[in-house]
N, C-alpha and C positions, 0 to 999 in steps of 0.2 A: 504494500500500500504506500504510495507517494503521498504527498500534498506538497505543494507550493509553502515554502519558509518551515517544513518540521523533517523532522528526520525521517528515514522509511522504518515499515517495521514489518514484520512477516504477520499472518490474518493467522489467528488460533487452527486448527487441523477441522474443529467438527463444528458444524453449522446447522446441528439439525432442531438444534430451539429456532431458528428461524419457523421453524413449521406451526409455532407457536401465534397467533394473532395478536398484534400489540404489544408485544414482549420485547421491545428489542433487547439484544446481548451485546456485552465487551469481547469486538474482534482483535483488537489489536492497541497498541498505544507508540503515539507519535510523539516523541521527545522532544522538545525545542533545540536548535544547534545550540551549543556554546562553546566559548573561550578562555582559556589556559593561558595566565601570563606570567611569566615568570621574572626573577630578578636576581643574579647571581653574579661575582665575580670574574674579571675574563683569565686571571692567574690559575685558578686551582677549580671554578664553578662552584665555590661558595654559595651555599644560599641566603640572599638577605631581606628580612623579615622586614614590616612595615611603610613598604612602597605601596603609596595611591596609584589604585587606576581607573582613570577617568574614560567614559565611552561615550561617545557624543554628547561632551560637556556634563555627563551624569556620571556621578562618586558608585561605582560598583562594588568596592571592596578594598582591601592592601591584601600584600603579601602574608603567607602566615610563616610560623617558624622552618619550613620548606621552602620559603622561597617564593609559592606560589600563591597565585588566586585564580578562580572559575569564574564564570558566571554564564548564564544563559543568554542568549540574542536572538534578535531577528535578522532572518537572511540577507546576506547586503554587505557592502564597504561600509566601514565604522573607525570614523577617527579615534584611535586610544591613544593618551597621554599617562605616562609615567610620572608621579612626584616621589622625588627623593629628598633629604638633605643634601647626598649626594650628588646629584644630575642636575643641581644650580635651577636653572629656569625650566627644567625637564625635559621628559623624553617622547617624540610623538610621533605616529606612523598612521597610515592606511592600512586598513587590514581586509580582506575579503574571508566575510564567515558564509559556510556552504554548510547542505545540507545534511554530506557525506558522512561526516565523523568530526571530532572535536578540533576547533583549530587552536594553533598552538603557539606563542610567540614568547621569544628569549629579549632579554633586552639584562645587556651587561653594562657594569660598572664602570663608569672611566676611569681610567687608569694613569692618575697625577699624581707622581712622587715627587716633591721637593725634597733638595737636599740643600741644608743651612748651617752658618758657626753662630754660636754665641761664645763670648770671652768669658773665661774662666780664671780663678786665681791660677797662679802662673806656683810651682814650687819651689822656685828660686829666685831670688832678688836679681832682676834686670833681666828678665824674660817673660814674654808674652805665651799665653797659649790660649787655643779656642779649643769647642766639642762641635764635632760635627756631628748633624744632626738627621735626621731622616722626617717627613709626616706626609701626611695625606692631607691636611690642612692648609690651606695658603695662608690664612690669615695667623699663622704660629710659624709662619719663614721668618727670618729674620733679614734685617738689610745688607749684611755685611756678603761682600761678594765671595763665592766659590766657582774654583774650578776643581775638579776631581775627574777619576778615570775608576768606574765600575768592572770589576769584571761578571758578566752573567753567564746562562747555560749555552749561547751562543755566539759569544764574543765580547765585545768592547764595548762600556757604553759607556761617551764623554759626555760631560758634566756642565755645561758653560753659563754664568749668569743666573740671575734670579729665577729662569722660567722652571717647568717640569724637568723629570729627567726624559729624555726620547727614549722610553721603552715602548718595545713592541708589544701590540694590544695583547698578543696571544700567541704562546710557544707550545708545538705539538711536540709529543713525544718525553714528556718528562713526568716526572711522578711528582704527585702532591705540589704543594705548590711553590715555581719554581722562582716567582717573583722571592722567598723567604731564602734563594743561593747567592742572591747577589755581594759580590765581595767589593768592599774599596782596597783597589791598587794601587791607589795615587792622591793624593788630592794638595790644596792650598789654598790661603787666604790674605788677606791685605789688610792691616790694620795699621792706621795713623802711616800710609806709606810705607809698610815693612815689611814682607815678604813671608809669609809664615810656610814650612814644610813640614810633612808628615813626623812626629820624633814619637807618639805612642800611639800608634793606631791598631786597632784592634782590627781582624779580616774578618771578622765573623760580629755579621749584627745582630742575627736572628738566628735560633735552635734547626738547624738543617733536618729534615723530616720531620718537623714540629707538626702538630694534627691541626692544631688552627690557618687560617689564612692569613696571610704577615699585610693584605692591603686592609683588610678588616682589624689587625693590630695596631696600623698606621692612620686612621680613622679615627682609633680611642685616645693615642698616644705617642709622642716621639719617641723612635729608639735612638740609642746613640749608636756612631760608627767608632768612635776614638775620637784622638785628638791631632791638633796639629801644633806646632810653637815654633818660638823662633829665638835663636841664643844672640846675644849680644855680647858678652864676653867668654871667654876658656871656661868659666864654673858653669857655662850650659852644654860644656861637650858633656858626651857621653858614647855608653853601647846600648842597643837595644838587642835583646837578645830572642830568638823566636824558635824556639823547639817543637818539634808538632811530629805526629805517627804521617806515616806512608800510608797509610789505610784507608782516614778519612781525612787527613789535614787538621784533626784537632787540637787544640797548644793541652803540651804536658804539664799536669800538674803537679805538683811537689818536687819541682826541680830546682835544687839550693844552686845558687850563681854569685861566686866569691871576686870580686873585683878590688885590689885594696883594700880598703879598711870598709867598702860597702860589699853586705850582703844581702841577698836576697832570697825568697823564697816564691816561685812562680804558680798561678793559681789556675782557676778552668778555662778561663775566657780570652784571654789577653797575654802580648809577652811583659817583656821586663824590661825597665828600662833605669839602669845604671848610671849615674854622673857622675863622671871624673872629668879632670882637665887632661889638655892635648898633651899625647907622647903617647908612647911605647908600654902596655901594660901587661899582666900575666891574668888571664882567667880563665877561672876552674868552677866545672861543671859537674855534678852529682847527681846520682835519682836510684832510687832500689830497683828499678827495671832497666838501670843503665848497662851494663853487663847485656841483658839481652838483647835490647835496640841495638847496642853500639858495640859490642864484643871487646867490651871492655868495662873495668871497673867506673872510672871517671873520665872528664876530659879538662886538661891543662892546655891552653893555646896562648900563643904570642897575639896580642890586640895591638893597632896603631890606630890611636885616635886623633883626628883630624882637629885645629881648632875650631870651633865655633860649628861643628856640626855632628849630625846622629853616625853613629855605628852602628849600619847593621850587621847580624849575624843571625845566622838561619841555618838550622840541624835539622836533617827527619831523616827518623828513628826506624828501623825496622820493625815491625810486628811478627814478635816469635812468642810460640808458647812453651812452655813443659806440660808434660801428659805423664803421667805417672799414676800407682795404682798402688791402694791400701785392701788388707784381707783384713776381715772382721777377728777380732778375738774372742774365739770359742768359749776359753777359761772364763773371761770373765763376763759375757755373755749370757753365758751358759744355753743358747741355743743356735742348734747346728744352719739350721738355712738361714744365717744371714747373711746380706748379699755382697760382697767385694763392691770397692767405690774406684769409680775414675775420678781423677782431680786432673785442672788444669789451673796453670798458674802463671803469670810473669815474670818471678825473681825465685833466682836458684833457693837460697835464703827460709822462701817458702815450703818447699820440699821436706818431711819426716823422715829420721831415718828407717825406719821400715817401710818407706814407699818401695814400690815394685816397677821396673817397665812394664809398658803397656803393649801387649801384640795387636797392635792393630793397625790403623792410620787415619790420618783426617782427611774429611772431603768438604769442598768449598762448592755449595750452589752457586756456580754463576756459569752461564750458558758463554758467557766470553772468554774464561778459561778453557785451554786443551786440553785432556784427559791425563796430560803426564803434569801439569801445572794445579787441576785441582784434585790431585789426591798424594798427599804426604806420609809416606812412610814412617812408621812408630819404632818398628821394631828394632830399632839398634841402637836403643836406649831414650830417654827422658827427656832429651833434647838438651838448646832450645828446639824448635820447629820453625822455620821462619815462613812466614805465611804468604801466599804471591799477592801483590797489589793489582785489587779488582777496579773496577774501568769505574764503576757510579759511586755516588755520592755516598754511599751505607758503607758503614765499618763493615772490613770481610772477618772480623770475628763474629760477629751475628749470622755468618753463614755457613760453619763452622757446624760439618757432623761429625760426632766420635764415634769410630763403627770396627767392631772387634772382628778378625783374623780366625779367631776357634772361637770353637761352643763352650769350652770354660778355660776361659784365660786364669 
């Protein structure tokens, strides 16, 4: 059964109350068309809740925690307008609703990252330093000019001036959202005529595979990238020190870094940043997984610190494990099926002396390793293991199976 402006629907099978006089019966029911709007992120398809949508000039509904709203029409082209916070003056199209099946319309987010410094105290008398900054907000930019060099999941993206950053609306092929990879490479600022350059910046502004969406984080609040400064005399040289795994680029924590009479201890987020004045120094590096990164206990190096600017220095560490294997104690147990344990661990240090090798080997899910690259032999002791560096962004120890050689090792 058709009709002009309702949807088709198939007639019930039996028709024989019509034999009935005056009776008539429910053959069939014709639906009204309707429309599906939706309102999501172009980063990751976030969905965001409480966008108006107007249908020829008439308030139909907002978005719900999905992202979406319905509503029923009549057949026909129907101006619909989007209001957001976000979409400034809003969002508005022609839409052709049929009689067919539901129509369906996406309308994403724009995608306007500012990046800005505000000036910060500085920790050393006769130097300037700013925080650079990140938002979704124009009106939280600040005046002071920036140039910076992003790196994202497909190349380079420069920074120039007060406007947006030129991101692309929308990158295929990457998981979660890929706007939350973006690294600062580079950046600087200008303050009273001075030149500011990178001396602590941090690479990592947002938690990489974080479950939220970082434009939807950038909407509630600035995150910071780092910082930038600028030395005016010898007491602003320095080193800046940057340790991070092969694995996934993350900075090492608990790494002790002895420069002179400054030490330090380095934390999750961020490296280290050391002032001494210009010349020739000695610095020595520490960590309880250093042995296994670096096949050795510490490291001692000759520094030459330039005046009046950063030194960097940058290590990445190998990612190795130990696999090793403890037998339950019968005696003081006192019952026989208890199960042997595999332990895996970073720092020899860690190991019991009644650990055992383990006959087995490790296997690395990742379809971009070769067969001889994602599976690690056990069997000729406790290691370390050093793990191959997988091509994406996820730690290859989260992909990391431990899979036994015999049926009772």
């Amino acid at each position: 059964v058709k009709l002009e402006g309702w949807r088709p629907a198939c007639v019930l099978p039996s028709l024989a109350q019509l034999c009935r006089p005056r009776v008539p019966i429910h053959v069939a029911t014709l639906e009204p068309p309707s429309l599906q709007v939706s309102f999501v992120t172009p980063c990751c398809g976030t969905s965001i809740p409480g966008a108006e949508v107007w249908v020829d000039s008439v308030l139909r509904g907002a978005t719900d925690e999905n992202g979406a709203m319905e509503c029923c029409l009549p057949v026909g082209q129907r101006q619909v307008k989007v209001l957001h916070p976000w979409l400034g003056a809003g969002w508005d199209q022609v839409v052709e609703v049929t009689t067919e099946m539901t129509s369906g319309l996406q309308v994403f987010a724009p995608l306007e990252i500012f990046a800005f410094c505000t000036e910060v105290e500085a920790p050393m008398p006769g130097t300037k330093r700013c925080e650079v900054q990140l938002t979704a907000e124009k009106t939280a930019v600040s005046a002071l000019p920036f140039d910076g060099v992003f790196v994202g999941p497909k190349g380079n993206i420069d920074a120039r001036g007060p406007g947006p950053l030129p991101l692309p609306t929308k990158i295929e092929g990457t998981e979660g959202c890929w706007l939350s990879k973006l690294r600062l490479q580079d950046s600087s600022v200008e303050i009273d005529g001075q030149r500011l350059v990178p001396h602590f910046t941090s690479l990592s502004w947002y938690p990489a595979g974080a479950p939220k969406c970082a434009l939807v984080e950038l909407h509630q609040r600035s995150l910071s990238l780092g910082y930038v400064g600028s030395d005016v005399d010898s007491s602003g040289s320095g080193v800046m020190v940057m340790v991070t795994t092969n694995c996934c680029g993350v900075f090492l924590p608990g790494l002790e870094v002895s420069l002179g009479a400054e030490k330090e201890t380095s934390g999750p987020d961020s490296p280290l940043w050391l002032p001494c004045v210009a010349g020739q120094h000695k610095l020595s590096m520490s960590h309880p997984a250093w042995k296994t990164m670096f096949r050795d206990e510490s490291k001692l190096l000759n520094v030459f610190v330039r005046d009046c600017s950063s030194t960097p220095l940058a290590l990445e560490g190998e990612v190795a494990l130990y696999i090793y294997i403890t037998e339950p104690d019968l005696e003081e147990s006192g019952c026989e099926d208890d199960p042997a344990m595999v332990w895996a661990c970073a720092d020899f240090s860690q190991i019991p002396d009644e650990a055992k090798p383990f006959a087995g080997h490790l296997a690395v899910d990742d379809p971009a390793l070769s067969a001889d690259e994602a599976r690690i032999s056990t069997a000729d002791g406790m290691g370390p293991f050093t793990l191959p560096r997988c091509k994406g962004p996820d730690c290859v120890i989260a992909k990391v199976r431990v899979e036994c050689d015999t049926k009772d090792p």
